[in-house]
mmCIF file as Biopython writes it, N, C-alpha, C and O atoms, coordinates in Angstrom:
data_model
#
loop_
_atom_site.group_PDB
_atom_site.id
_atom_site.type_symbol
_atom_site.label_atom_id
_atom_site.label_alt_id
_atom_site.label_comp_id
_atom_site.label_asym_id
_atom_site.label_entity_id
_atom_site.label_seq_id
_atom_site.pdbx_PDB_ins_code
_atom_site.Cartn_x
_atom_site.Cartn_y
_atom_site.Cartn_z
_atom_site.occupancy
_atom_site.B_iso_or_equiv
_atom_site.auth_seq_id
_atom_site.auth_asym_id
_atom_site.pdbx_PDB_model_num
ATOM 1   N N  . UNK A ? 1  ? 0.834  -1.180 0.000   1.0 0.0 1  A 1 
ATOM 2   C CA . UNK A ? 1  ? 0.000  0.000  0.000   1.0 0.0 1  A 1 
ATOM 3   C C  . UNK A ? 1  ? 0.883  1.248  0.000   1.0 0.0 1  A 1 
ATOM 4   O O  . UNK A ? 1  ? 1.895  1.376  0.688   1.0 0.0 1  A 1 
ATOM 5   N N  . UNK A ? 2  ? 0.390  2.149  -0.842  1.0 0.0 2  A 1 
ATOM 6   C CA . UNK A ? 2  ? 1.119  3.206  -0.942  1.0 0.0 2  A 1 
ATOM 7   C C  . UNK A ? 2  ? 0.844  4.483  -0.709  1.0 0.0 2  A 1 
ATOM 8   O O  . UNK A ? 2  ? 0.513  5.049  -1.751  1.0 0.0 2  A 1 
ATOM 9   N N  . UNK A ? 3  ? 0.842  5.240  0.313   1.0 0.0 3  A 1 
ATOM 10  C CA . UNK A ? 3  ? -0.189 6.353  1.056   1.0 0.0 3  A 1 
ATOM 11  C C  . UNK A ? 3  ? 0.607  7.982  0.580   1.0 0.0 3  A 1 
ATOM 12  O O  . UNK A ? 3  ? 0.475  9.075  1.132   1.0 0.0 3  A 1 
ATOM 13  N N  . UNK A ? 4  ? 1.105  7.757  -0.148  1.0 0.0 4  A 1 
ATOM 14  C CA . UNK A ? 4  ? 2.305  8.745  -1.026  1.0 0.0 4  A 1 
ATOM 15  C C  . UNK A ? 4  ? 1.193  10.171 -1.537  1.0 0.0 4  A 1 
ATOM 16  O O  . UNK A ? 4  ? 0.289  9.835  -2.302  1.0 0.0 4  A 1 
ATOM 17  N N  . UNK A ? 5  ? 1.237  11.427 -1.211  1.0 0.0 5  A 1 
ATOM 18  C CA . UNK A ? 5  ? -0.212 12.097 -1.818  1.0 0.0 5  A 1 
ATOM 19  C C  . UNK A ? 5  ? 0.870  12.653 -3.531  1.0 0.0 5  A 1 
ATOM 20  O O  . UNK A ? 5  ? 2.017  13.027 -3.779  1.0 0.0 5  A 1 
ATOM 21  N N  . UNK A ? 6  ? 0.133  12.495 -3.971  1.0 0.0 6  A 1 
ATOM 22  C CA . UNK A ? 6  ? 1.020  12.933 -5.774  1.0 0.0 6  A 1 
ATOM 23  C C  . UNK A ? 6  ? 0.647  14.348 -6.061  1.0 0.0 6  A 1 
ATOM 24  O O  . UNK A ? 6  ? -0.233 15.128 -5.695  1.0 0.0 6  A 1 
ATOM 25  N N  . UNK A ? 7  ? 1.672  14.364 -6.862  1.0 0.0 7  A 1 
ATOM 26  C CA . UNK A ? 7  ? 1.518  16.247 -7.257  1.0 0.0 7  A 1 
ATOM 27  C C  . UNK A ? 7  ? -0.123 16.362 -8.057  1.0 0.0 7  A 1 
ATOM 28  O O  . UNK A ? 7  ? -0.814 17.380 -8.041  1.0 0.0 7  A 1 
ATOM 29  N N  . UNK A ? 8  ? -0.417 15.335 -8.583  1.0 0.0 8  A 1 
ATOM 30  C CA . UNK A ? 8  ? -2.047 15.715 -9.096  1.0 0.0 8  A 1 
ATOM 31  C C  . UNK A ? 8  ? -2.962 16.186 -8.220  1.0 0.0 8  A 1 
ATOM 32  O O  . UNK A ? 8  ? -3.995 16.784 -8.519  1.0 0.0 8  A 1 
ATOM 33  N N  . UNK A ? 9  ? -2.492 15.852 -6.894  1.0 0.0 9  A 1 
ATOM 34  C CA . UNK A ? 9  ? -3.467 15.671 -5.832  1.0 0.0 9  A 1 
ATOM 35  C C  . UNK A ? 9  ? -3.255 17.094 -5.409  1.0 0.0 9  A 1 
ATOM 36  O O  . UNK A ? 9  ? -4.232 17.801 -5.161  1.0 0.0 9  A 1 
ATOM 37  N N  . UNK A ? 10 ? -2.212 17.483 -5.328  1.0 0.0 10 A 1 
ATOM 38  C CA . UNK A ? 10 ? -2.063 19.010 -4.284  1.0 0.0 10 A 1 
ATOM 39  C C  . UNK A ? 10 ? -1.761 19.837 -5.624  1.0 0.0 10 A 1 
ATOM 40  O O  . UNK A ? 10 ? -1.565 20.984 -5.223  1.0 0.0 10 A 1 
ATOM 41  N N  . UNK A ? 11 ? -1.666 19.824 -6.603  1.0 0.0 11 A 1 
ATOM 42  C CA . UNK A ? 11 ? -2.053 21.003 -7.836  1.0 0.0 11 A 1 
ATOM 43  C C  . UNK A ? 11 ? -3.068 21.589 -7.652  1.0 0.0 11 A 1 
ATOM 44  O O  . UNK A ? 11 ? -2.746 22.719 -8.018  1.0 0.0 11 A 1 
ATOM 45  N N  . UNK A ? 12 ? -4.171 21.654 -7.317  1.0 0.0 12 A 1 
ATOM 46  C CA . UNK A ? 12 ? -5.187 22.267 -7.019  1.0 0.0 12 A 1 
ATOM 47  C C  . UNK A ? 12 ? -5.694 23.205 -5.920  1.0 0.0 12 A 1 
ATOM 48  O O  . UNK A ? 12 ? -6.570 24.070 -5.934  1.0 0.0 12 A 1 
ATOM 49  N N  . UNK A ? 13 ? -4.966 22.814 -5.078  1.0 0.0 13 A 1 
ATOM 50  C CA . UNK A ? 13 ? -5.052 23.497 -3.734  1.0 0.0 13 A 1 
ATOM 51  C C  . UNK A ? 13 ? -3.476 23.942 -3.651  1.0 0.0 13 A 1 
ATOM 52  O O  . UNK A ? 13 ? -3.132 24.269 -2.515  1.0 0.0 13 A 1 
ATOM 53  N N  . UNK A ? 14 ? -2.688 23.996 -4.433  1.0 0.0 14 A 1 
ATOM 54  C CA . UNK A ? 14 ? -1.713 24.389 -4.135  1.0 0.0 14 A 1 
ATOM 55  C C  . UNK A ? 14 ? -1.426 25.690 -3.473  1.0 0.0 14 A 1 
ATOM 56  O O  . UNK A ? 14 ? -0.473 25.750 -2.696  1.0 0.0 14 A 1 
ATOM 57  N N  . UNK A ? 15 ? -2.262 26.881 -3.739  1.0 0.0 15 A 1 
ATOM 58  C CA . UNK A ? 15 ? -1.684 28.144 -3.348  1.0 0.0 15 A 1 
ATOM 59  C C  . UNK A ? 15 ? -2.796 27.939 -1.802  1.0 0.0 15 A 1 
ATOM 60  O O  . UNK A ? 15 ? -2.766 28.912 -1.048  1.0 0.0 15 A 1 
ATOM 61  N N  . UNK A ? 16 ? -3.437 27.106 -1.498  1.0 0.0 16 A 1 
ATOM 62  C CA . UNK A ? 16 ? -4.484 27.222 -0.239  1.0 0.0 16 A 1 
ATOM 63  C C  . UNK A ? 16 ? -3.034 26.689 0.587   1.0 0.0 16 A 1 
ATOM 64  O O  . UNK A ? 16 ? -2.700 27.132 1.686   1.0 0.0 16 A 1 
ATOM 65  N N  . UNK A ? 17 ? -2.247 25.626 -0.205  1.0 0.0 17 A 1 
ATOM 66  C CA . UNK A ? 17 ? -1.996 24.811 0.825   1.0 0.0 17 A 1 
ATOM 67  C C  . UNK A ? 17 ? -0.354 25.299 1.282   1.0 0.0 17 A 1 
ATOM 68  O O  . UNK A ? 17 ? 0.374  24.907 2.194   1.0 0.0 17 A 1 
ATOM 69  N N  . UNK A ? 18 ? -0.150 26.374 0.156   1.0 0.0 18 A 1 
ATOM 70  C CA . UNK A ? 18 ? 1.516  26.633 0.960   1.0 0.0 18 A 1 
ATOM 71  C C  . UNK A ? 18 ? 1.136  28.202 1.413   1.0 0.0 18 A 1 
ATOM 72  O O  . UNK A ? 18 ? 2.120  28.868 1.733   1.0 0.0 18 A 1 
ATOM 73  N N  . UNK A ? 19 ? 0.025  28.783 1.473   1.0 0.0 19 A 1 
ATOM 74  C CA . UNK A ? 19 ? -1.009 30.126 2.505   1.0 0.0 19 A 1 
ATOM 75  C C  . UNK A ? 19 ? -0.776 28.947 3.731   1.0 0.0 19 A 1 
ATOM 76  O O  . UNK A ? 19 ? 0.266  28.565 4.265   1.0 0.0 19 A 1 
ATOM 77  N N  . UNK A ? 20 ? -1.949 28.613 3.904   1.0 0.0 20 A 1 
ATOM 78  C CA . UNK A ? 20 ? -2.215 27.612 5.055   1.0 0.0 20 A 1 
ATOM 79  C C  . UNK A ? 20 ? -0.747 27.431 5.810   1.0 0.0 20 A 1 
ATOM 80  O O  . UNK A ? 20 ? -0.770 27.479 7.040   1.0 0.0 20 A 1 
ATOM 81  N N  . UNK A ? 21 ? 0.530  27.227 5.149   1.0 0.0 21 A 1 
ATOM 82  C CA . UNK A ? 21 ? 1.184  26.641 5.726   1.0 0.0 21 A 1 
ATOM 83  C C  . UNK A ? 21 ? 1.729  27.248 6.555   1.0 0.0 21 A 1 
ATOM 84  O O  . UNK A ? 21 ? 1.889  26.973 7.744   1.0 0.0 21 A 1 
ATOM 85  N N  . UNK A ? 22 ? 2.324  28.864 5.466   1.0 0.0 22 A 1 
ATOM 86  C CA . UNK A ? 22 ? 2.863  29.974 6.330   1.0 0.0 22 A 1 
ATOM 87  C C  . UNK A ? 22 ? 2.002  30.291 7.245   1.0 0.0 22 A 1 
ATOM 88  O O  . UNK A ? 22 ? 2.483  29.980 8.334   1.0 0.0 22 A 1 
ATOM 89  N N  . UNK A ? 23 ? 0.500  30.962 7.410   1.0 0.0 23 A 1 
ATOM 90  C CA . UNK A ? 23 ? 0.005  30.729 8.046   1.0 0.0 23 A 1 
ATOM 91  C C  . UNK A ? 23 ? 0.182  30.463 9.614   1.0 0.0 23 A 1 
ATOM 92  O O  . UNK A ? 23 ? 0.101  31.225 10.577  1.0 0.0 23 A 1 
ATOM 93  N N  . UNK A ? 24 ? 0.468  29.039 9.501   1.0 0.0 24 A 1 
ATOM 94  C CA . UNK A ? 24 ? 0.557  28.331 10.790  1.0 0.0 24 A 1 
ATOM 95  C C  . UNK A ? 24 ? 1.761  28.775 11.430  1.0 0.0 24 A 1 
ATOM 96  O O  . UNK A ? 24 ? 1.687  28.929 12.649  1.0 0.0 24 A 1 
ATOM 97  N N  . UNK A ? 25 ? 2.927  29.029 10.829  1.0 0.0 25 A 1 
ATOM 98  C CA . UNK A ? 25 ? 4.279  29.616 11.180  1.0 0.0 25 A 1 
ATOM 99  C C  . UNK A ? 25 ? 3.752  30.949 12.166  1.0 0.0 25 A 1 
ATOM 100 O O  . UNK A ? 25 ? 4.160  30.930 13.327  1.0 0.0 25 A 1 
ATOM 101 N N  . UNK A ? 26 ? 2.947  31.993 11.784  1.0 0.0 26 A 1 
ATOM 102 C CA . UNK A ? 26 ? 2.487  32.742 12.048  1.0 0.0 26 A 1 
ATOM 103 C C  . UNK A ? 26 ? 1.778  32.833 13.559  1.0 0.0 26 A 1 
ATOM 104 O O  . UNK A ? 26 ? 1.720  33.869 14.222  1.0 0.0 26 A 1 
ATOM 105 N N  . UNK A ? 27 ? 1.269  31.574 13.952  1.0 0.0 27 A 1 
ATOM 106 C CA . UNK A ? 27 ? 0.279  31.717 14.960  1.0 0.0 27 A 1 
ATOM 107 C C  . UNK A ? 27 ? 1.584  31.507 16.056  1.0 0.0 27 A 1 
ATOM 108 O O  . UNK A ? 27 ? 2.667  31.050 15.689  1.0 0.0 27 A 1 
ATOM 109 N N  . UNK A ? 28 ? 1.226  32.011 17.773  1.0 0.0 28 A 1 
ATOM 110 C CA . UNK A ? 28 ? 1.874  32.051 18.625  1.0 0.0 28 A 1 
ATOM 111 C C  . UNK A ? 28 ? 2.279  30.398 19.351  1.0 0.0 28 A 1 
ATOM 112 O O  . UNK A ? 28 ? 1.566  29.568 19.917  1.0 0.0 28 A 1 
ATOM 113 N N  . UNK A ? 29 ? 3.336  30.415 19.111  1.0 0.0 29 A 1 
ATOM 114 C CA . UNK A ? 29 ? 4.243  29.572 19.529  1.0 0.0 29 A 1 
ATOM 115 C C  . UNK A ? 29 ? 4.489  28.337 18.405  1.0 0.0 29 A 1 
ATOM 116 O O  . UNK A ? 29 ? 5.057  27.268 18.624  1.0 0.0 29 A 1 
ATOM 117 N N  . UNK A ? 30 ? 3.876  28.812 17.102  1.0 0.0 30 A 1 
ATOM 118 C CA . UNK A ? 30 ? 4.355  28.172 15.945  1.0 0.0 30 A 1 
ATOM 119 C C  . UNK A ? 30 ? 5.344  29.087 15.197  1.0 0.0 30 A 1 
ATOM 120 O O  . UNK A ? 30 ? 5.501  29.331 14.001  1.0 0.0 30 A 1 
ATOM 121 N N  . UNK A ? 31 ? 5.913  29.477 16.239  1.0 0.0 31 A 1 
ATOM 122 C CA . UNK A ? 31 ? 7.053  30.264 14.706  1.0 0.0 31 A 1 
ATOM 123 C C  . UNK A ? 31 ? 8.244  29.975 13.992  1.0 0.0 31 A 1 
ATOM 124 O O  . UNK A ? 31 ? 8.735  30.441 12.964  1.0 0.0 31 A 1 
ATOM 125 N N  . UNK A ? 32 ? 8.770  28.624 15.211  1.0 0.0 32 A 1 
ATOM 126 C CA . UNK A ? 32 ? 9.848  27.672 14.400  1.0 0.0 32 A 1 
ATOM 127 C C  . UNK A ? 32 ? 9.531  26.171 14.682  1.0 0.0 32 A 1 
ATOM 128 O O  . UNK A ? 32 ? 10.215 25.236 15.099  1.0 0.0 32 A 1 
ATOM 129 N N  . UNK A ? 33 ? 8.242  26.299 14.296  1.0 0.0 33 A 1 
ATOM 130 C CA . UNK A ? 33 ? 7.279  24.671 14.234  1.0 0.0 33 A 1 
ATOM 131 C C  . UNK A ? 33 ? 8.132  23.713 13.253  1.0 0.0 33 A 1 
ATOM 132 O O  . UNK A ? 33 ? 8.021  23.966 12.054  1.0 0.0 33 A 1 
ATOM 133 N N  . UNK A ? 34 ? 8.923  22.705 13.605  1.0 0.0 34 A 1 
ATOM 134 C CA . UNK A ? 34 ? 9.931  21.852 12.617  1.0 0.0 34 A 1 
ATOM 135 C C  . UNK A ? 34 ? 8.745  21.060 11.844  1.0 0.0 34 A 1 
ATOM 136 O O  . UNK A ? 34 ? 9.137  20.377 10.898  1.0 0.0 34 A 1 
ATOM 137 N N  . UNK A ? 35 ? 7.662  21.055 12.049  1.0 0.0 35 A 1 
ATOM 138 C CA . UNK A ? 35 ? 6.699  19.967 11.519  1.0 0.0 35 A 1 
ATOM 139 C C  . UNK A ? 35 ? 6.075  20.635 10.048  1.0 0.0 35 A 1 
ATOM 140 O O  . UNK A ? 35 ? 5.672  20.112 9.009   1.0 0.0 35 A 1 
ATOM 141 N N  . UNK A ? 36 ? 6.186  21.811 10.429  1.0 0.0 36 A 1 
ATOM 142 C CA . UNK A ? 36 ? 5.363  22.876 9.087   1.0 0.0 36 A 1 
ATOM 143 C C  . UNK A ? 36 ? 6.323  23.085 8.107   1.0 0.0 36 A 1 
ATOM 144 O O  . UNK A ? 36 ? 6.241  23.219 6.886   1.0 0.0 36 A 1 
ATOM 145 N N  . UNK A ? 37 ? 7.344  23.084 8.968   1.0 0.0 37 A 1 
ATOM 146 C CA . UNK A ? 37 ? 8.832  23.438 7.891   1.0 0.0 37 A 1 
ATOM 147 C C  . UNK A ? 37 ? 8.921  22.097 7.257   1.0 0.0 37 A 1 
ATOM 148 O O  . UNK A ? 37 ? 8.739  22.169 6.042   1.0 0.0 37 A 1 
ATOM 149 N N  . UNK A ? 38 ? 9.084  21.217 7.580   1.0 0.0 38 A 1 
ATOM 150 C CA . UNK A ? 38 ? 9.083  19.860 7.437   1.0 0.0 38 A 1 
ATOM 151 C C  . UNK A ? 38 ? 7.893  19.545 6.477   1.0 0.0 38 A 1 
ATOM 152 O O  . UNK A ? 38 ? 8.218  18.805 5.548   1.0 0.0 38 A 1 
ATOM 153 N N  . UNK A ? 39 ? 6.464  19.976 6.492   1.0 0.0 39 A 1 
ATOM 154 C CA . UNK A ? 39 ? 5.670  19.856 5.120   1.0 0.0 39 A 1 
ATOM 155 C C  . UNK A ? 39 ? 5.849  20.829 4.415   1.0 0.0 39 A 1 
ATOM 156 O O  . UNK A ? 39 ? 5.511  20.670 3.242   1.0 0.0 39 A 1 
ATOM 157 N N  . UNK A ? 40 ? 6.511  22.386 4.851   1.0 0.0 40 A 1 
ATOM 158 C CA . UNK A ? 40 ? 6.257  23.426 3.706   1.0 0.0 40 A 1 
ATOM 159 C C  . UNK A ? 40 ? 7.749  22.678 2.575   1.0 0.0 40 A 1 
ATOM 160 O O  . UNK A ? 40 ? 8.067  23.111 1.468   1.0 0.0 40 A 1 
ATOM 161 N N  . UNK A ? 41 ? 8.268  21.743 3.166   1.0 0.0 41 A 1 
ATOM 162 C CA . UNK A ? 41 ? 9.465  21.108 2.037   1.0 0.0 41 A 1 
ATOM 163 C C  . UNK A ? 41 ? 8.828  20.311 1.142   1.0 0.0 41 A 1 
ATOM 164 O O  . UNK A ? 41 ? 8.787  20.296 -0.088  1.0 0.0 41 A 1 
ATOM 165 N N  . UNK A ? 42 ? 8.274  19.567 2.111   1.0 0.0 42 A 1 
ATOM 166 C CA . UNK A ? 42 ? 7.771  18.263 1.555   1.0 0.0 42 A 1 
ATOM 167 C C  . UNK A ? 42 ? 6.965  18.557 0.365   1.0 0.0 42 A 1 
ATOM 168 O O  . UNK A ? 42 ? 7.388  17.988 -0.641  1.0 0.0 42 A 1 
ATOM 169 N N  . UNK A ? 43 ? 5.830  19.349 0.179   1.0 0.0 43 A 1 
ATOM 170 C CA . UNK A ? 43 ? 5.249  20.688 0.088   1.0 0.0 43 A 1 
ATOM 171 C C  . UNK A ? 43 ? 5.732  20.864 -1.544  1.0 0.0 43 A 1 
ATOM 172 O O  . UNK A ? 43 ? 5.153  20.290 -2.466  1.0 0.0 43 A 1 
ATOM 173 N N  . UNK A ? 44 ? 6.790  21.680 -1.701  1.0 0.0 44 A 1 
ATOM 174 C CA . UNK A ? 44 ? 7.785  21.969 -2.000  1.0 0.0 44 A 1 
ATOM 175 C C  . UNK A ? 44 ? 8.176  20.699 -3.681  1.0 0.0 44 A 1 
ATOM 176 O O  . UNK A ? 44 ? 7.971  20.676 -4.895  1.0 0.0 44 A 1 
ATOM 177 N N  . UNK A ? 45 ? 8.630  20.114 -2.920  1.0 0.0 45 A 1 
ATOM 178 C CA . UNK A ? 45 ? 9.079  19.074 -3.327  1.0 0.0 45 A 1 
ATOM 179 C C  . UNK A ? 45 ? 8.302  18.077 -4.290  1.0 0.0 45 A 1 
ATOM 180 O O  . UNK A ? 45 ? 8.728  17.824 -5.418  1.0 0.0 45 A 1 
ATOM 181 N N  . UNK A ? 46 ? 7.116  17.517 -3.766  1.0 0.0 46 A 1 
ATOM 182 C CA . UNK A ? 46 ? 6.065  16.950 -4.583  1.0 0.0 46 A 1 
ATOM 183 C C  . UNK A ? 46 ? 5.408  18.193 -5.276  1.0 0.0 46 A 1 
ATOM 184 O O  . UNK A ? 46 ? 5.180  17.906 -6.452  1.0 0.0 46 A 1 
ATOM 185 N N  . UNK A ? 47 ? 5.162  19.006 -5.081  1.0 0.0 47 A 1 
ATOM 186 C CA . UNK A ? 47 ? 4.914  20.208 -5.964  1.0 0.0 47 A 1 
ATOM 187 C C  . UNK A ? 47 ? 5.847  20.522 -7.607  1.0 0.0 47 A 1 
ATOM 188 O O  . UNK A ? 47 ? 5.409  20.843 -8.712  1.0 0.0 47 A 1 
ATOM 189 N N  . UNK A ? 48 ? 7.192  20.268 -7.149  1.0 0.0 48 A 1 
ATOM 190 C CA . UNK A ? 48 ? 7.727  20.812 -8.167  1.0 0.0 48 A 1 
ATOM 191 C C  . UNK A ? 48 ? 7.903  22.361 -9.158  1.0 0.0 48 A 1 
ATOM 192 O O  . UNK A ? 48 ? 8.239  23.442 -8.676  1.0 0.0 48 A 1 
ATOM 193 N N  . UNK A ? 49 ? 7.683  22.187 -10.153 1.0 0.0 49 A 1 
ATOM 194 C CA . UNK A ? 49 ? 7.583  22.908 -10.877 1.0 0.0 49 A 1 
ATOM 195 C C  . UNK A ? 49 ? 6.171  23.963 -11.017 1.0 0.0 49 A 1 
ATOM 196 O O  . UNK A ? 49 ? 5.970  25.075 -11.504 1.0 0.0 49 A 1 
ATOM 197 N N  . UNK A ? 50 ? 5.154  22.695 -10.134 1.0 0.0 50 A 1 
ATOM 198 C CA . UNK A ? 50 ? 3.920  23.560 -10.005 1.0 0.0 50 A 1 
ATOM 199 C C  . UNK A ? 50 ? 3.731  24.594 -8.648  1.0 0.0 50 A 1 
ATOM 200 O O  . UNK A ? 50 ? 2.683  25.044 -8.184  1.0 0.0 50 A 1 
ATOM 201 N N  . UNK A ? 51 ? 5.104  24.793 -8.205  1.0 0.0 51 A 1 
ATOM 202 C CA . UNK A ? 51 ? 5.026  25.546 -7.173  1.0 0.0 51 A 1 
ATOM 203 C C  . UNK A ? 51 ? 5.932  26.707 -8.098  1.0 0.0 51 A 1 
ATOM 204 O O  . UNK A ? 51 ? 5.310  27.744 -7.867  1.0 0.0 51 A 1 
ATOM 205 N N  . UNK A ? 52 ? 6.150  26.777 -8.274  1.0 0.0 52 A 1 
ATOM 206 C CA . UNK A ? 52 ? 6.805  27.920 -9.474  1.0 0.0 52 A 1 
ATOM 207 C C  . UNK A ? 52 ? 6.617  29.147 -9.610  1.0 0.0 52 A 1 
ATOM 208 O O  . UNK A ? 52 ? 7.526  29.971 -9.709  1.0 0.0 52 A 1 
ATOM 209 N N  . UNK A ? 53 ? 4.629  29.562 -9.641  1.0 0.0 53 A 1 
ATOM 210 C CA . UNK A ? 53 ? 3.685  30.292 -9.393  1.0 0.0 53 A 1 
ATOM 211 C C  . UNK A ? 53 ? 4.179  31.335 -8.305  1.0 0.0 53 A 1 
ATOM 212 O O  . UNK A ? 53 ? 4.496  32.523 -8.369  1.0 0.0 53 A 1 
ATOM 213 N N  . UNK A ? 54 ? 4.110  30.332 -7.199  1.0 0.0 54 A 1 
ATOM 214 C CA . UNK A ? 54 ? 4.315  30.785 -5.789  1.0 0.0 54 A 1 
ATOM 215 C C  . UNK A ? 54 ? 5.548  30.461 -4.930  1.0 0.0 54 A 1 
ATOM 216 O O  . UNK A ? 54 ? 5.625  30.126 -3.748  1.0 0.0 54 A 1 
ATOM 217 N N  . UNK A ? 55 ? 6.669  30.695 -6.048  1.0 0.0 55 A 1 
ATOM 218 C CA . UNK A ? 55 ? 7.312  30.593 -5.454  1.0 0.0 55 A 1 
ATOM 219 C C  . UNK A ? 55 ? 7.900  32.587 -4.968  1.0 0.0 55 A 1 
ATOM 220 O O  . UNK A ? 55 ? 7.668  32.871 -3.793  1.0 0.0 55 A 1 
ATOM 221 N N  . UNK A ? 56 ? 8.178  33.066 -5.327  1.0 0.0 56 A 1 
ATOM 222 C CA . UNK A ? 56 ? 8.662  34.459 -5.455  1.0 0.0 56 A 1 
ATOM 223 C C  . UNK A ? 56 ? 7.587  34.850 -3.719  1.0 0.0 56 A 1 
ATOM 224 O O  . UNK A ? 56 ? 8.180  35.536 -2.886  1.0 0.0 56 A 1 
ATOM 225 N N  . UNK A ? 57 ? 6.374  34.451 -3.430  1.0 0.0 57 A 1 
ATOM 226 C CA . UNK A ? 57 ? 5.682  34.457 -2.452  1.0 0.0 57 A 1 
ATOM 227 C C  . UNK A ? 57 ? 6.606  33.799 -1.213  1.0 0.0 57 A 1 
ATOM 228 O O  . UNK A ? 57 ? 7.081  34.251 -0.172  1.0 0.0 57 A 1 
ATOM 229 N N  . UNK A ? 58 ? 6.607  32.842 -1.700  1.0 0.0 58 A 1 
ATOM 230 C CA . UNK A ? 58 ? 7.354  31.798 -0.258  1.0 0.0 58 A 1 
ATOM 231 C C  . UNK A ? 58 ? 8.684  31.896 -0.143  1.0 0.0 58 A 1 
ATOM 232 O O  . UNK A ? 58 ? 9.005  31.403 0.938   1.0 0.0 58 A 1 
ATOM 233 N N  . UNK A ? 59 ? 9.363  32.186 -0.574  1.0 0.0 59 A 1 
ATOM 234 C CA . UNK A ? 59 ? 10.798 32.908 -0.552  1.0 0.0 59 A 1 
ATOM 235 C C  . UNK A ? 59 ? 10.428 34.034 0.092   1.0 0.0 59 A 1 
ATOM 236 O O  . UNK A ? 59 ? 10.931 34.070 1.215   1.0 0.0 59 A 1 
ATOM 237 N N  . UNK A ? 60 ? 9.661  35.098 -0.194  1.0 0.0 60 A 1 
ATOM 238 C CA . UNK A ? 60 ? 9.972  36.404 0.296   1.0 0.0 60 A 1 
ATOM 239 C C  . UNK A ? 60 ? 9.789  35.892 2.299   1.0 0.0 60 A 1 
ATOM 240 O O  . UNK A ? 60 ? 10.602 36.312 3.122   1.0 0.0 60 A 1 
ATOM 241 N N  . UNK A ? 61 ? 8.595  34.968 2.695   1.0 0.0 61 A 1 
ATOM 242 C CA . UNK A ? 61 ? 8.013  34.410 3.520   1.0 0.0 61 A 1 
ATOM 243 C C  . UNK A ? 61 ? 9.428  33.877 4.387   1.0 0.0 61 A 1 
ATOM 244 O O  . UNK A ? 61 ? 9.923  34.358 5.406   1.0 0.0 61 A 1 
ATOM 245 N N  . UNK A ? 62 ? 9.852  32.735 3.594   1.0 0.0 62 A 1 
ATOM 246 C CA . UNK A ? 62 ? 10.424 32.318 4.257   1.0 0.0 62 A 1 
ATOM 247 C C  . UNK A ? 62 ? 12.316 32.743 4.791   1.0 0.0 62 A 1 
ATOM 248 O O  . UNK A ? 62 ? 13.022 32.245 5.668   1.0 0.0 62 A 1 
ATOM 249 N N  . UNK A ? 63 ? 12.562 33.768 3.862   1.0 0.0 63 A 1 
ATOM 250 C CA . UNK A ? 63 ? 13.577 34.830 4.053   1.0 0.0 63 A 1 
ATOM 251 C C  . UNK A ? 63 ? 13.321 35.722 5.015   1.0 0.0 63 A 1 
ATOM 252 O O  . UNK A ? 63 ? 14.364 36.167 5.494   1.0 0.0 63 A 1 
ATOM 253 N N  . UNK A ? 64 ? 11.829 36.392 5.738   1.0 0.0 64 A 1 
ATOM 254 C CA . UNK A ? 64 ? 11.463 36.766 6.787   1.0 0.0 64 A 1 
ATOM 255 C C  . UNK A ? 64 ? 11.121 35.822 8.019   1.0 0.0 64 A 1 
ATOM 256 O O  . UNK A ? 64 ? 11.154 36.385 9.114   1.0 0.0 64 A 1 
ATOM 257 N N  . UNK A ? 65 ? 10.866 34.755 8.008   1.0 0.0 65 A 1 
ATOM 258 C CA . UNK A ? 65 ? 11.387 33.655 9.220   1.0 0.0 65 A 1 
ATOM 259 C C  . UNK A ? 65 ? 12.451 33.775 9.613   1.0 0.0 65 A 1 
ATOM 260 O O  . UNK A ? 65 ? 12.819 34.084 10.746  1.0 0.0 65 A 1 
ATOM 261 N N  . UNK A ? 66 ? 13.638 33.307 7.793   1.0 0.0 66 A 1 
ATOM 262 C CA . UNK A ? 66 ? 14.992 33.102 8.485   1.0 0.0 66 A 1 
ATOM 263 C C  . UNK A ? 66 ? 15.206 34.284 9.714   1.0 0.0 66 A 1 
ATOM 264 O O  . UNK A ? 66 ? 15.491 34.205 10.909  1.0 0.0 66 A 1 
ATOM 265 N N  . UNK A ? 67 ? 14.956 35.263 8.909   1.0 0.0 67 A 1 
ATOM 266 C CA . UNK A ? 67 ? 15.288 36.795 9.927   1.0 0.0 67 A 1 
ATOM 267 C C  . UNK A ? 67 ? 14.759 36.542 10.944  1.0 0.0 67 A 1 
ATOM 268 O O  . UNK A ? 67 ? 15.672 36.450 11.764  1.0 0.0 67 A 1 
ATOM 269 N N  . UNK A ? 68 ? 13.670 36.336 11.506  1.0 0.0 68 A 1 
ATOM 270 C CA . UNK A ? 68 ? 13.267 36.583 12.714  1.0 0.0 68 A 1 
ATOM 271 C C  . UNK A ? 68 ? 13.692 35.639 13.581  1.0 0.0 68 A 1 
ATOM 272 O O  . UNK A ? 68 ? 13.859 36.030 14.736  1.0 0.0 68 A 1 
ATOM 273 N N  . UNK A ? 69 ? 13.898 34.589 13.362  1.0 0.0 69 A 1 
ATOM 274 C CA . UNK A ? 69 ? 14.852 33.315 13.780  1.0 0.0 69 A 1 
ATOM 275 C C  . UNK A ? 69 ? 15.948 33.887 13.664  1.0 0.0 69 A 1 
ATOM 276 O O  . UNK A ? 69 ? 16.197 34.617 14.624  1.0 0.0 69 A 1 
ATOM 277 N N  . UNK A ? 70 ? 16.609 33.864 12.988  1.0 0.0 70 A 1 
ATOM 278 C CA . UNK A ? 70 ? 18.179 34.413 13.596  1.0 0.0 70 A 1 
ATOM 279 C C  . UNK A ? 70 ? 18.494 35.462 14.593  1.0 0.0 70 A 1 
ATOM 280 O O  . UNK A ? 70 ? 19.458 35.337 15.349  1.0 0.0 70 A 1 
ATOM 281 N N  . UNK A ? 71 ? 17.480 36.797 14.626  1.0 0.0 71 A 1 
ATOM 282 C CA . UNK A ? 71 ? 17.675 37.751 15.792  1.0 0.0 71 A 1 
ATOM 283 C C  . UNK A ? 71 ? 18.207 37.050 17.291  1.0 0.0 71 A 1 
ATOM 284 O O  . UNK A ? 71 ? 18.385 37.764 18.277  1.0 0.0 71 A 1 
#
């Protein structure tokens, strides 16, 4: 059995689902949540090329984490 979700599956919800993700980074005492970072890759990754869109979004996002994490 193979419980793997495929890029067909999250093409569609793609921009709900890497919002949603930052999102959660956002709420108090999720701001260096390893689990979100850990799907916004995963995320990422099975996405591919169809994250492309949004990527220039999640870079700017996640270049303002790094920052606030490093302070």
């Amino acid at each position: 059995m193979n419980f793997r979700v495929k890029k067909e599956t999250l093409q569609p919800v793609c921009q709900e689902l890497v919002t949603g993700l930052f999102n959660l980074l956002n709420q108090p005492g999720s701001e260096e949540n390893e689990y979100v970072m850990k799907a916004i890759m995963r995320a990422f990754t099975t996405l591919q090329d169809a994250i492309l869109p949004f990527l220039s979004i999640a870079l700017t996002k996640l270049t303002q984490k790094l920052v606030e994490i490093a302070k």
